[in-house]
C-alpha positions as a printed Julia matrix, in Angstrom:
170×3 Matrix{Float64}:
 -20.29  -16.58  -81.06
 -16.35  -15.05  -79.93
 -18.16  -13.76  -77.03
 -19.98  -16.76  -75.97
 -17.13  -18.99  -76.3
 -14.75  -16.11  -74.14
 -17.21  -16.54  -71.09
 -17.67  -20.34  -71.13
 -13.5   -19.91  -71.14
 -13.3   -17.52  -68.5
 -16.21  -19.31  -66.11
 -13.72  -22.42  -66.93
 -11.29  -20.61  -65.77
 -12.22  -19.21  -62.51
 -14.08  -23.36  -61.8
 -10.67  -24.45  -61.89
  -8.97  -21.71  -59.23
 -11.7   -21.98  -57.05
 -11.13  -25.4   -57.32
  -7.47  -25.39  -56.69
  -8.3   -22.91  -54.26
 -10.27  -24.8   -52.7
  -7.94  -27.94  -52.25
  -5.04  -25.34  -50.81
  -7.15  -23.67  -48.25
  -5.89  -24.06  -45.08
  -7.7   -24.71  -41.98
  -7.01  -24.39  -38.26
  -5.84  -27.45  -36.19
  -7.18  -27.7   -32.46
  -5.39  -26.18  -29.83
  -3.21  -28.88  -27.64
  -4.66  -28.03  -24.64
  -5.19  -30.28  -21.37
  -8.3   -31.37  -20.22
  -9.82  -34.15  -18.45
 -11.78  -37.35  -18.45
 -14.83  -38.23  -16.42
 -12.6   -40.1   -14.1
  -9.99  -37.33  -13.75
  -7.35  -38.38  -15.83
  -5.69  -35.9   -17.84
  -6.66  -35.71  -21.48
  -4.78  -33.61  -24.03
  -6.9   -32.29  -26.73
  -4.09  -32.98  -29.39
  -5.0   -36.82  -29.47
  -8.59  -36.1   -30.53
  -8.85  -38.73  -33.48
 -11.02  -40.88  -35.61
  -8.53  -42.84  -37.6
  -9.26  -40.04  -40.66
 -13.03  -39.87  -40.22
 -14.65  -36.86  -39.34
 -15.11  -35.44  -35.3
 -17.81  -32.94  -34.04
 -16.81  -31.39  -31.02
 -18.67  -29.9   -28.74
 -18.71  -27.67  -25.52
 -21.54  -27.52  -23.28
 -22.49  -27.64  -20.08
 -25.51  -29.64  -17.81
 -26.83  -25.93  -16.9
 -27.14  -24.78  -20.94
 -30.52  -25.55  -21.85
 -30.05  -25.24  -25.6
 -26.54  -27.35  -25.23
 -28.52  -30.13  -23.74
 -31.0   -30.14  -26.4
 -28.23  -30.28  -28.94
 -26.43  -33.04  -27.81
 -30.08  -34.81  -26.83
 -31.27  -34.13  -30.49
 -27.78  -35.74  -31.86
 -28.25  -38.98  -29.85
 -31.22  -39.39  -31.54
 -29.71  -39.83  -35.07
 -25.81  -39.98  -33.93
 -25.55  -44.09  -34.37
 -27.0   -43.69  -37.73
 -24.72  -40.43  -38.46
 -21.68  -43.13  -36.9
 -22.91  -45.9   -39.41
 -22.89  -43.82  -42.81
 -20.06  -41.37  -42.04
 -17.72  -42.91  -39.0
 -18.13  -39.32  -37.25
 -17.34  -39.65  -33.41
 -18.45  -36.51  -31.17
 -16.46  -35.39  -28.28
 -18.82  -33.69  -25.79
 -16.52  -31.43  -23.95
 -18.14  -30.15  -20.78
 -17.11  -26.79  -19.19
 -19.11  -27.27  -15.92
 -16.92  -25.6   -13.32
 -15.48  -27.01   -9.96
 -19.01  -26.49   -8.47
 -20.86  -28.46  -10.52
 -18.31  -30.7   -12.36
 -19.37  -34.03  -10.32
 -22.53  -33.54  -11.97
 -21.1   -34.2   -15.35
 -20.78  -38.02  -15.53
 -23.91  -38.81  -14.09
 -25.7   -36.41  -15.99
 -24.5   -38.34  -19.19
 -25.14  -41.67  -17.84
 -28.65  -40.63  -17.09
 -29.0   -39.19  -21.22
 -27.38  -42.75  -21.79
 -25.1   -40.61  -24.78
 -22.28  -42.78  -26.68
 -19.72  -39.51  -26.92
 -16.88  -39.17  -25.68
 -16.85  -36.78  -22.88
 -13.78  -34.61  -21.65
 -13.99  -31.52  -18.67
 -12.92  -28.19  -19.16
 -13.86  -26.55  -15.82
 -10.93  -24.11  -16.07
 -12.34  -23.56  -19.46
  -8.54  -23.35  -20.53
 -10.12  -25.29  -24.16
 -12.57  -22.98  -24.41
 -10.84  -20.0   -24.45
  -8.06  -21.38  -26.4
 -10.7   -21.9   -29.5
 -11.85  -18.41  -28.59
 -15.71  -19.37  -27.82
 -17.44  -16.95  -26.34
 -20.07  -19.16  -25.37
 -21.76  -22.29  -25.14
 -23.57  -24.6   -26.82
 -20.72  -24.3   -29.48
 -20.16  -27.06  -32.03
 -17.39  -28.16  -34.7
 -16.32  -30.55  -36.88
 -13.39  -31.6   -37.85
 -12.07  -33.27  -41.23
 -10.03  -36.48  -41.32
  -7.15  -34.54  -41.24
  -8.03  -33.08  -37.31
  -8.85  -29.86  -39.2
 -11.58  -27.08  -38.27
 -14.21  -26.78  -41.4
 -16.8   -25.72  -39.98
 -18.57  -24.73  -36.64
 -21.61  -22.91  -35.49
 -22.68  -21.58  -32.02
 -26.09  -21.56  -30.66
 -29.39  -24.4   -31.39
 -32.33  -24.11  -32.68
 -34.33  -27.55  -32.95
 -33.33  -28.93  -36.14
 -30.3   -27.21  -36.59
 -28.42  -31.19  -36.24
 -29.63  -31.76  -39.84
 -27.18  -28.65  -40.68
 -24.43  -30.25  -38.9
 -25.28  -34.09  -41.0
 -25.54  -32.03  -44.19
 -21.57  -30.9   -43.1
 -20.86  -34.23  -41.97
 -22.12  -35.62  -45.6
 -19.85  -33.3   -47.2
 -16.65  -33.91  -45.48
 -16.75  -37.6   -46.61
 -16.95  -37.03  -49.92
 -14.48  -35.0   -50.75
């Protein structure tokens, strides 16, 4: 019986620092890095908001494949994912000069709701050390990093909802 009642206290225990753990972790802020709008205006990456909800982020570009299917799957389910968590998705492009004019009409054509923001010097990109694209992450109310993936496999947006479902409750 002594040794039954010393685990439940000890796996009490270590519940309650993972917990506090938990609530202290600290998590990486964006880098404040310039970029720009679809119609050229400058755009600093620090004022990426959602009035405490949470933001996906993600860089792409019109000539990844996989990035395109992301973002394509996402519209699919993104005004529902808007309705039950307020998420807003920044779709950063890093198209280059060369193929930069391509960006806005590309999106028009998808008819996507997100935000969209150029990085053709890829200045974001490298400052959030991403090797390569598609690359995806959200961020809590707070405008912190909590989690991020690279890469898509069909399917892989009900990961990112599952993440999105778990940032609003806690």
């Amino acid at each position: 019986m002594k040794k039954l009642l010393v685990i439940i206290v000890l796996i009490f225990s270590f519940s309650v620092i993972y917990a506090q753990e938990e609530k202290e972790k600290k998590y990486p802020k964006l880098p404040a890095v310039d970029v720009k709008t679809v119609n050229g205006t400058t755009f600093n990456t620090s004022n990426i908001s959602n009035d405490g909800k949470p933001v996906i982020i993600s860089l792409w570009a019109t000539w990844c494949k996989p990035c395109v299917a992301e973002l394509v799957a996402i519209a699919d389910v993104y005004d529902d994912w808007v309705e039950e968590t307020g998420v807003k998705l920044y779709a950063i492009s890093i198209d280059d000069s060369k193929t930069a004019a391509r960006v806005a009409p590309f999106v028009s054509g998808k008819g996507w709701d997100y935000e969209v923001l150029q990085d053709p010097n890829w200045d974001f990109k490298r400052a959030m050390n991403v090797p390569d694209v598609p690359y995806l992450c959200i961020l809590n109310g707070n405008g912190e990093i909590v989690w991020q993936h690279s890469s898509y496999a069909p399917g892989s947006e009900e990961e990112v909802y599952q993440e999105l479902l778990k940032i609003i409750k806690k």
